[in-house]
TORDOBA-201756 format. One line per field, with one value per atom (N, C-alpha, C): chain; x, y, z; residue number from 1. Coordinates in steps of 0.1 Angstrom, whole numbers. Layout:
kette = (A/...);
px = (X/...);
py = (Y/...);
pz = (Z/...);
nr = (NUM/...);
% end
This chain:
kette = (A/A/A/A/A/A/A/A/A/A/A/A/A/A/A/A/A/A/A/A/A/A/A/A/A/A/A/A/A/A/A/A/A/A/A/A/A/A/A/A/A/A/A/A/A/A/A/A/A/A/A/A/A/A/A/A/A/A/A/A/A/A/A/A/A/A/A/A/A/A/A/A/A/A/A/A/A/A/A/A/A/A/A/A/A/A/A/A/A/A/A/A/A/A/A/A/A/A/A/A/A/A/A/A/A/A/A/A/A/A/A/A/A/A/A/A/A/A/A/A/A/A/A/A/A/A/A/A/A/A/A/A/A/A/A/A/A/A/A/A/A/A/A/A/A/A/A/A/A/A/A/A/A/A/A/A/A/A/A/A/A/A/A/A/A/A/A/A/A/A/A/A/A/A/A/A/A/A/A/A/A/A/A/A/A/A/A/A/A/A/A/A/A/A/A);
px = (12/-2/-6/6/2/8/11/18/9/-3/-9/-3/-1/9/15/27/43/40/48/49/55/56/62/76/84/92/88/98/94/95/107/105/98/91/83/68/64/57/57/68/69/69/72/70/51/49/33/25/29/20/26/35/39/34/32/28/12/3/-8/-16/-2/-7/-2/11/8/-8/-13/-21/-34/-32/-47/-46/-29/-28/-32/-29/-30/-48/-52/-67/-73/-68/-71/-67/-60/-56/-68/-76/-89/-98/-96/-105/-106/-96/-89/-79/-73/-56/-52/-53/-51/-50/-57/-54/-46/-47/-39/-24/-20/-5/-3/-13/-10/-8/-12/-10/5/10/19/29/25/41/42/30/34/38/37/43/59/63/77/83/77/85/88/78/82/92/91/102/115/118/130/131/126/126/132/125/126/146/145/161/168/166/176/183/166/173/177/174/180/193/200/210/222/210/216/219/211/216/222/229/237/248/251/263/269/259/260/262/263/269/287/288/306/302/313/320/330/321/331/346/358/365/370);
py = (142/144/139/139/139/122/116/106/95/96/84/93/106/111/109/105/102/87/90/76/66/54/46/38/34/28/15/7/-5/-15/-10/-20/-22/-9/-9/-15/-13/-21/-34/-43/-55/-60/-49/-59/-58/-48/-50/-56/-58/-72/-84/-84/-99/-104/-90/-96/-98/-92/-93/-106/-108/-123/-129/-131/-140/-141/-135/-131/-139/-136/-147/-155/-163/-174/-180/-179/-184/-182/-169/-174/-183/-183/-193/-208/-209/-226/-232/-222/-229/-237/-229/-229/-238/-238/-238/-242/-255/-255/-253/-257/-253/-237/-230/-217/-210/-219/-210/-215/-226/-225/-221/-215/-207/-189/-187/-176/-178/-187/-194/-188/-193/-195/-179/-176/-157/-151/-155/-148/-149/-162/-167/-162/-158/-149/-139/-132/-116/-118/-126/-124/-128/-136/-133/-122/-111/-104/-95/-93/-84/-88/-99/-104/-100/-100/-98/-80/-73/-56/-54/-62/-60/-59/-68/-70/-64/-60/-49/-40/-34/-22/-22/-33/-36/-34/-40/-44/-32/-22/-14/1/-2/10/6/14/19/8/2/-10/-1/-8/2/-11/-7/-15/-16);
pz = (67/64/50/41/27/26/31/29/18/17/2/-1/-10/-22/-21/-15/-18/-24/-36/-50/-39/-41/-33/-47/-41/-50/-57/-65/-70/-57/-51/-43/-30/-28/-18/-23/-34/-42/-45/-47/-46/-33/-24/-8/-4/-11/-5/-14/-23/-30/-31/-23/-18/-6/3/16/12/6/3/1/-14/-19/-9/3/14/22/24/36/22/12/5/-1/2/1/13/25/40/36/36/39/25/14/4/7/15/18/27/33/46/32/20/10/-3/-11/-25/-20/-21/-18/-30/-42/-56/-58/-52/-59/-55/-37/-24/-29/-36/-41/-54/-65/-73/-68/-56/-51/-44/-37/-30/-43/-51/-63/-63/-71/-77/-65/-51/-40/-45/-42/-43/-53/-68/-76/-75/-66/-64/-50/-46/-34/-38/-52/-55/-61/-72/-72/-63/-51/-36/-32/-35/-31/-40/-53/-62/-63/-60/-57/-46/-33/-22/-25/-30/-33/-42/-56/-60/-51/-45/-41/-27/-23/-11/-20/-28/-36/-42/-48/-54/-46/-33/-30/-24/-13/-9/5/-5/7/19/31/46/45/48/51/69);
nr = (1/1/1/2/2/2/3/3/3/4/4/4/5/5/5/6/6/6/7/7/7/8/8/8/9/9/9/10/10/10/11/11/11/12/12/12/13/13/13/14/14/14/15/15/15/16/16/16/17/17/17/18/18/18/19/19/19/20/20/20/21/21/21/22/22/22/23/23/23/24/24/24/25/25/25/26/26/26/27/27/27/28/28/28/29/29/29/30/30/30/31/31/31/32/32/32/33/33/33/34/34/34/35/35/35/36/36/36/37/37/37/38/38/38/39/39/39/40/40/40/41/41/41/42/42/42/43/43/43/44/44/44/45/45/45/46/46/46/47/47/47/48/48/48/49/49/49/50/50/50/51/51/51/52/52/52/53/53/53/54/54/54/55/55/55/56/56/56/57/57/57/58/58/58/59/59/59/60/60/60/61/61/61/62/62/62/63/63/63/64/64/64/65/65/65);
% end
């Protein structure tokens, strides 16, 4: 019921303003191809970002053998 109050993490945060700025880069390319790949880039930064804690915290927990 209350779910807008629950905080959302960083990295749930980095995925929705990545998918964001995807979705106005696509509708900025009908438009601006210039702006639509400066939106293009700052996506790609945060998606490494998104990869690099993915990964931390794959890494960072208990390996099954």
């Amino acid at each position: 019921m209350f779910a807008w109050l629950r905080n959302k993490t960083k990295l749930q945060r980095l995925q929705s303003s990545y998918c964001k700025l995807m979705k106005n880069a696509y509708n900025m390319a009908l438009k601006d191809k210039g702006k639509s790949d400066l939106l293009h880039k700052e996506a790609c930064d945060i998606l490494t970002e998104i990869k690099k804690m993915e990964s931390n915290t794959s890494s960072s927990g208990t390996s099954h053998l």
